[in-house]
C-alpha positions as CSV (number, residue, x, y, z in Angstrom):
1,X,65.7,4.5,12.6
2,X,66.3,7.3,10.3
3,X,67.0,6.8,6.6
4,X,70.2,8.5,6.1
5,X,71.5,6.3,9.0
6,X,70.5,3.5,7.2
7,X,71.9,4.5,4.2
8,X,75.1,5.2,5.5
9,X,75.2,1.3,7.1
10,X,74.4,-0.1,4.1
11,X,77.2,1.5,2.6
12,X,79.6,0.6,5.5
13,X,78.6,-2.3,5.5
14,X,78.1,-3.2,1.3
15,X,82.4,-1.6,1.1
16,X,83.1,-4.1,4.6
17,X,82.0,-6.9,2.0
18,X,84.1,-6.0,-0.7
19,X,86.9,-6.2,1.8
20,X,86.2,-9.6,2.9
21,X,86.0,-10.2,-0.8
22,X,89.4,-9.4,-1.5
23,X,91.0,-10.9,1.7
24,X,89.2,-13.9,0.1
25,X,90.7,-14.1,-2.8
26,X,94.3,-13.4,-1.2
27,X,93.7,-16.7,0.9
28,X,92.5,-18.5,-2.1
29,X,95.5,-17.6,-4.1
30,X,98.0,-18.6,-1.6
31,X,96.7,-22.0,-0.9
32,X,96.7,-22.0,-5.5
33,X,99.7,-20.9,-5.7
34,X,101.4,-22.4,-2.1
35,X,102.6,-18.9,-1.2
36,X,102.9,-18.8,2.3
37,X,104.5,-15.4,2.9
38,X,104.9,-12.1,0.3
39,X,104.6,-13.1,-3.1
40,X,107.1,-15.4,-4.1
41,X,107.0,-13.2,-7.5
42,X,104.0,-14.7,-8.6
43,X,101.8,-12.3,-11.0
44,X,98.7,-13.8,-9.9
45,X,100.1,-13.5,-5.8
46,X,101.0,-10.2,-6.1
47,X,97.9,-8.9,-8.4
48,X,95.4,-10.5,-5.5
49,X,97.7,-8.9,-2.7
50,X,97.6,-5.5,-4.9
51,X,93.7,-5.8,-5.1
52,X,93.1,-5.9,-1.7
53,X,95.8,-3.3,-0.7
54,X,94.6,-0.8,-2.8
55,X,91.2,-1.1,-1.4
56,X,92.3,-0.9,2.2
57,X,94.7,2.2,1.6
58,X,91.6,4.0,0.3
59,X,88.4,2.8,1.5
60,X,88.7,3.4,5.4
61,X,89.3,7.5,5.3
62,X,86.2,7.8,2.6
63,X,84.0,5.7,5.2
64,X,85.1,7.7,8.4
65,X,83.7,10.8,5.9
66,X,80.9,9.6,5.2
67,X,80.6,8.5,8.8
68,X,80.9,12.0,10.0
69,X,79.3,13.8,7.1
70,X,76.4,11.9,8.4
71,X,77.0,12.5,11.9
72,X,77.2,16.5,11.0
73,X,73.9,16.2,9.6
74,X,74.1,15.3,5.5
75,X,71.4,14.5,4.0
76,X,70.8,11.6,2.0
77,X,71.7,12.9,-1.5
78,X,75.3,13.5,0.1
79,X,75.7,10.6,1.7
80,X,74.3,8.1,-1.5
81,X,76.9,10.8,-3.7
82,X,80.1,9.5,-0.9
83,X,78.6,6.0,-0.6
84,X,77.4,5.3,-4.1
85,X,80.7,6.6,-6.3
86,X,82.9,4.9,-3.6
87,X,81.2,1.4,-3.6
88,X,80.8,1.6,-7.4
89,X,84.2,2.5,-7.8
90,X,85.7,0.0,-5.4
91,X,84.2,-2.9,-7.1
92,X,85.0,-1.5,-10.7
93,X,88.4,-1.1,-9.5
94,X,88.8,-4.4,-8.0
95,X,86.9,-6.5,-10.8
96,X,89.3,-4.2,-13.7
97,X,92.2,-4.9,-11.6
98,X,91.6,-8.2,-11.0
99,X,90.7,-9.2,-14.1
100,X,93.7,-7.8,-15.6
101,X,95.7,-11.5,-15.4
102,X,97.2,-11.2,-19.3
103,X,97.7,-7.7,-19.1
104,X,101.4,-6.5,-18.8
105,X,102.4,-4.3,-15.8
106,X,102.0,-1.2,-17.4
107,X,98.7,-1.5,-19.6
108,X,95.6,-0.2,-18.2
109,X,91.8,-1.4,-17.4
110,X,89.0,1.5,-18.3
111,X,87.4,-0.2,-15.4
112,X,90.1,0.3,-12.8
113,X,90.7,3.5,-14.0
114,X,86.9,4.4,-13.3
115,X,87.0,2.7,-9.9
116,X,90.2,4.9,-9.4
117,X,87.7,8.0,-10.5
118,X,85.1,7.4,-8.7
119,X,86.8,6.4,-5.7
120,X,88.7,9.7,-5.6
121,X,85.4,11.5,-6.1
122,X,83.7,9.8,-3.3
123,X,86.8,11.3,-0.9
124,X,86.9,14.8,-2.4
125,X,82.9,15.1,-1.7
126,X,83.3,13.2,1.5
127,X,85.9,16.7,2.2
128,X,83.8,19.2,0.7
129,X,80.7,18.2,2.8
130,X,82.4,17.7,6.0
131,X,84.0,21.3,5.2
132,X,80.5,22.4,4.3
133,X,79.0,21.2,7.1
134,X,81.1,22.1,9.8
135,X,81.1,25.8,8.3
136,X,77.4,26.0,8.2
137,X,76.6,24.7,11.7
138,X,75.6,26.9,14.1
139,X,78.0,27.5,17.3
């Protein structure tokens, strides 16, 4: 099995964990905070619910880049430079938002803001190499 394939599961499957994570911790809150449905305006609820929102609004299009990008034929520095910056900045973004419990609404975490970052990067290379790749292959 080639490397870059390898790579790019282990980045599938490293971002499918961080999911389950999250999901996780939605379920652990409601049964803490007996919230069957929505988020009976409960910080903690919503913040949890947030978390793992965020993560599946963003996290599905980068993998099906990097999913294609390896399928075009990237190499492995593209795919760890899609994988990498989007793992890193999911769990930077989840731990800074998650963390964030005594915060009010409006202040901001350095490390969500980085997850944010590096999330965004991961999608704009994921687009550039796809672009890239799909210009340079031969008819």
């Amino acid at each position: 099995m080639p490397l870059v394939l390898k790579m790019t599961a282990l980045y599938i499957a490293l971002n499918a964990a961080i999911m389950v994570a999250l999901a996780a911790n939605v379920i652990r809150m409601r049964y803490r905070t007996r919230t069957r449905f929505g988020d009976s305006s409960n910080p903690e609820m919503l913040r949890a619910i947030r978390a793992h929102g965020n993560n599946t609004e963003y996290v599905p299009i980068a993998l099906i880049l990097l999913f294609l990008v390896h399928r075009l034929g990237g190499g492995l520095p593209l795919i760890h430079a899609i994988g990498l910056s989007l793992t890193v900045g999911r769990l930077l973004h989840g731990i800074g938002f998650l963390a964030r419990a005594h915060e009010t609404p409006t202040s901001h975490s350095y490390l969500t803001m980085a997850g944010m970052i590096l999330t965004f990067f991961a999608i704009f290379v994921g687009i550039l190499g796809c672009l890239q790749l799909i210009v340079a292959a031969p008819a």
